[in-house]
C-alpha positions in Angstrom: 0.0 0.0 0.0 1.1 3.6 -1.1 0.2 5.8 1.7 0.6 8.9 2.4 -0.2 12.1 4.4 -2.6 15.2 3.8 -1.7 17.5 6.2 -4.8 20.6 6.4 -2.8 23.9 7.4 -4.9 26.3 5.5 -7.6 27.3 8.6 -7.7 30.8 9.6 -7.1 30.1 13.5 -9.8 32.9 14.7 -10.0 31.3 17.8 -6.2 31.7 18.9 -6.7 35.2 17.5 -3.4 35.1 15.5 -1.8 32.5 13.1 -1.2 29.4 15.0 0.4 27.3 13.1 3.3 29.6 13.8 3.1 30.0 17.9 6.0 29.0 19.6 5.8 25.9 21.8 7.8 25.5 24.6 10.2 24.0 22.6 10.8 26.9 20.9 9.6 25.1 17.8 6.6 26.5 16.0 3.3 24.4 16.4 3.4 23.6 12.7 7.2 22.7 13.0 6.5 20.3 15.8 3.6 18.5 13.7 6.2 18.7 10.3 8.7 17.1 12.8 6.7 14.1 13.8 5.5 13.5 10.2 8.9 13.4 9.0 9.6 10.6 11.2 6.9 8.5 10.2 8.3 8.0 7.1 5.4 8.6 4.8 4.9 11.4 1.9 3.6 14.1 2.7 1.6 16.9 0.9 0.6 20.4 3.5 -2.5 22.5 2.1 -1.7 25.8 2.6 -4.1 28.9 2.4 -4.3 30.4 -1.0 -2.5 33.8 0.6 0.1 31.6 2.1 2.6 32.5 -0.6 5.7 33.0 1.9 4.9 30.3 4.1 4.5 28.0 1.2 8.1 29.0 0.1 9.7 28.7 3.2 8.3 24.8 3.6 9.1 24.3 -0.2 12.6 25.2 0.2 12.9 22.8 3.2 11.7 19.9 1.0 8.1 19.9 1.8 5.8 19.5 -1.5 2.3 22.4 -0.6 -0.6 23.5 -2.1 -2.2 26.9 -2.0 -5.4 25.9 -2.0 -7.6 28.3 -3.5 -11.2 26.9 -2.1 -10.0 26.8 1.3 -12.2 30.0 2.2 -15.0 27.7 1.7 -13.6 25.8 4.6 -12.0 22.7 5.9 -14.2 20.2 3.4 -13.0 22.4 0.3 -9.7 22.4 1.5 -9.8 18.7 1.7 -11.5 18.4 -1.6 -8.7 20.4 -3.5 -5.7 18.4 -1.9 -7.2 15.0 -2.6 -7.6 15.5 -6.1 -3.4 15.9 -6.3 -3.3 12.6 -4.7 -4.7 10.1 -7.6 -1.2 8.0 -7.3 -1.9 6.9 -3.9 -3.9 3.7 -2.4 -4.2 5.5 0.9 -4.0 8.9 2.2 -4.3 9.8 5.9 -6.0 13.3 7.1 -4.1 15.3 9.6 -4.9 18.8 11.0 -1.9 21.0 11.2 -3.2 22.2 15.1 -2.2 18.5 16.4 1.9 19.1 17.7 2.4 15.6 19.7 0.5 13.4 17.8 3.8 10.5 17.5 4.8 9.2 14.8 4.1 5.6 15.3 0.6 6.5 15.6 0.6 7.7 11.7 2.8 4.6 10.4 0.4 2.5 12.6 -2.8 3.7 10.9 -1.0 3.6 7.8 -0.2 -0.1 7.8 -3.6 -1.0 9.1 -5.4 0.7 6.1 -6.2 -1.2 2.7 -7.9 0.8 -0.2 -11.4 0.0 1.1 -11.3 0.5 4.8 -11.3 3.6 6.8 -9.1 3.3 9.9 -9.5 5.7 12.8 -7.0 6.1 15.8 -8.7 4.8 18.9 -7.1 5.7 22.7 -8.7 5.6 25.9 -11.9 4.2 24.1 -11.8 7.6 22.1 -11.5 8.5 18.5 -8.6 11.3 17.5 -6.4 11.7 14.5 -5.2 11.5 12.2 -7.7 9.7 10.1 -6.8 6.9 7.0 -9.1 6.3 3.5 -8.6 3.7 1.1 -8.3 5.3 -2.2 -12.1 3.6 -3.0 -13.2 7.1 -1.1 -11.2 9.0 -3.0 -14.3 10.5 -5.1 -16.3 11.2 -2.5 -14.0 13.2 -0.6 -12.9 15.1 -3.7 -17.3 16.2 -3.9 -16.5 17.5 0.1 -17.7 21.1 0.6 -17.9 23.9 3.9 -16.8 23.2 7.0 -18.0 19.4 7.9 -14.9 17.6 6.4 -14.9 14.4 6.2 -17.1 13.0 9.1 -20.1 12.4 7.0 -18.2 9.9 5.3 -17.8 8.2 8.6 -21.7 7.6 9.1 -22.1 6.8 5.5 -19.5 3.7 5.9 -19.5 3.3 9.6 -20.1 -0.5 8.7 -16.3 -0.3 6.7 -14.6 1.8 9.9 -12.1 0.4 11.1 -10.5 1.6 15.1 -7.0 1.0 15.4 -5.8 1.2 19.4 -2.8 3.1 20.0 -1.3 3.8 23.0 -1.0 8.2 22.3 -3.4 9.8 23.9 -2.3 12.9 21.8 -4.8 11.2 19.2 -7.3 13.6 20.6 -5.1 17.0 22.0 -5.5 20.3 19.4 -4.9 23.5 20.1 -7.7 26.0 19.9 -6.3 28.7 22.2 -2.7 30.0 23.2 -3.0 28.4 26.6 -3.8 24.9 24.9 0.2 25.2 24.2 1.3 25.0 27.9 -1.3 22.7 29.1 -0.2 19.3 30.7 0.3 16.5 28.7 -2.2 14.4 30.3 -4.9 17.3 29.9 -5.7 16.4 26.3 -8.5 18.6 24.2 -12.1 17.3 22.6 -11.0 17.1 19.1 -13.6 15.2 17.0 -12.8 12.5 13.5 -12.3 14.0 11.0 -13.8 17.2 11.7 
């Protein structure tokens, strides 16, 4: 299987009240550094859909070896943006969904959903009896997400095939920990967020 990673970096962040995929983390890493970081180290391709404004950002990641997409319907929100980077993706049997707001996600969680996902499963993350991120499709759903529109992403997909979902158990209970405010940065590790599939 030929899978790979779609990484959704193109939200406006209203909530944090300025652009958080560039907050530092204690670290002193940027948030979307951090989630780049762990990617890497899964070992899978990767493709990040940028806003369609993003020009310098896009630059910057290009010239560290990062292939990007300014996606150009990602006003319409997250569904658009996730319509516009599937249809670059026709070579792959799998793709997995990640949202660029999910810094300690490891990387054994990716490569673990990655090998567990076939071209007509769906395969979800499941720790603590809870659903997180990121999320795999078998290129069968390929077409449908490419007809996604507004803000819902892909969870309608979910209920439509919930009899072809697969959960996967990992043992990362970052899985479910985003960051919708500046003080989700500096929370504990064991205080994780209320992230939903493929949202």
């Amino acid at each position: 299987m030929n899978v790979g990673i779609l990484l959704l970096a193109a939200g406006s962040a209203s909530r944090f009240r300025s652009d958080k995929r560039l907050a530092l983390m204690p670290d002193s890493n940027t948030v979307l550094d951090n989630v780049l970081a762990n990617i890497v180290l899964s070992g899978l391709p990767l493709l990040v859909c940028l806003g369609p404004d993003d020009h310098e950002l896009g630059e910057n990641l290009e010239g560290r070896g990062f292939a990007c997409l300014l996606c150009q319907r990602a006003g319409e929100g997250m569904g658009g943006t996730l319509a516009e980077g599937i249809a670059k993706l026709s070579d792959l049997d799998g793709v997995l969904i990640a949202l660029a707001d999910m810094p300690w996600i490891e990387p054994a969680s990716y490569r673990i959903i990655a090998e567990q996902l076939t071209q007509g499963t769906i395969c979800i993350p499941v720790s603590g009896g809870r659903r997180g991120h990121p999320v795999g499709f078998g290129s069968r759903y390929f077409d449908e997400l490419r007809q996604l529109s507004g803000d819902t992403g892909a969870r309608k997909l979910l209920d439509l095939h919930a009899n072809l979902v697969r959960e996967i158990p990992v043992e990362d209970p970052a899985i479910h920990r985003d960051i919708d405010v500046p003080a989700d940065i500096s929370l504990d590790a064991r205080e994780v967020g209320q992230s939903s599939p493929a949202s």
